[in-house]
C-alpha positions, 0 to 999 in steps of 0.5 A: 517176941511181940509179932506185928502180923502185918505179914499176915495182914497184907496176904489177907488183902491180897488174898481178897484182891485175888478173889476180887479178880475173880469176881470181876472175870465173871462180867466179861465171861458174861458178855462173852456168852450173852447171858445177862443177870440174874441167870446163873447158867446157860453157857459152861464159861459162864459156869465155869467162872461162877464156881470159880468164884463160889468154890474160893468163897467156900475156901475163904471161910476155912483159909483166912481163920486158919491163916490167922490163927497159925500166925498167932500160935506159930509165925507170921512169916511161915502163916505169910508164906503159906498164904502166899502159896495158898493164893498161887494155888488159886490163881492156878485153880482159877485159870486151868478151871477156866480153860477146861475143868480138867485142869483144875486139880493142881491149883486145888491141891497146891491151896487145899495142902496150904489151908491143912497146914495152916488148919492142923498147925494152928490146931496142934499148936492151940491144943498144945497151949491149952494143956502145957500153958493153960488158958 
């Protein structure tokens, strides 16, 4: 059965819709503190949103390859699913990181757990291809 990924298409963009949002929070926690561009430190708001910012892109780079790949080697409705937790993760990671850095830990777990299924699942399943199918 022929998979659209169209699923996966849309969780990728609402994936970088999520992102986009923090990018954007980081002006106004920027005007909050007085602290214009370039600087990158001086007010912990202002830091804390940055590494919310820089710890999703640093994830993006793990997430989105193995969203895509476990749609084409297992189901794009589960990749889906899995995305949709991931970003729930993030939101969540985003707004307790933001608050106070302590709350952080349950958005991380909850979007870290999500990329490992989506990692080791679509890594089995390549491996599994490889030697039962061939390439």
């Amino acid at each position: 059965m022929h998979q659209s990924h169209a699923l996966v298409a849309i969780v990728t963009l609402v994936s970088l819709l999520v992102y986009f949002w923090m990018i954007m929070r980081i002006p106004g926690a920027r005007r909050r503190t007085g602290i214009d561009a370039p600087a990158m430190t001086g007010h912990p708001e202002l830091e804390r949103h940055l590494r919310i910012q820089a710890n999703t892109v640093e994830w993006l780079v793990v997430y989105l390859p193995s969203l895509w790949l476990f749609a084409i080697y297992w189901n794009d409705l589960v990749a889906a699913a899995l995305g949709g937790i991931w970003m729930i993760g993030r939101i969540i990671y985003a707004l307790g990181y933001a608050a106070d850095p302590k709350k952080r830990e349950l958005g991380f777990i909850i979007q870290g757990l999500a990329t490992a299924v989506l990692l080791f699942g679509a890594l089995g399943r390549a491996i599994y291809v490889l030697i039962v199918i061939g390439n």
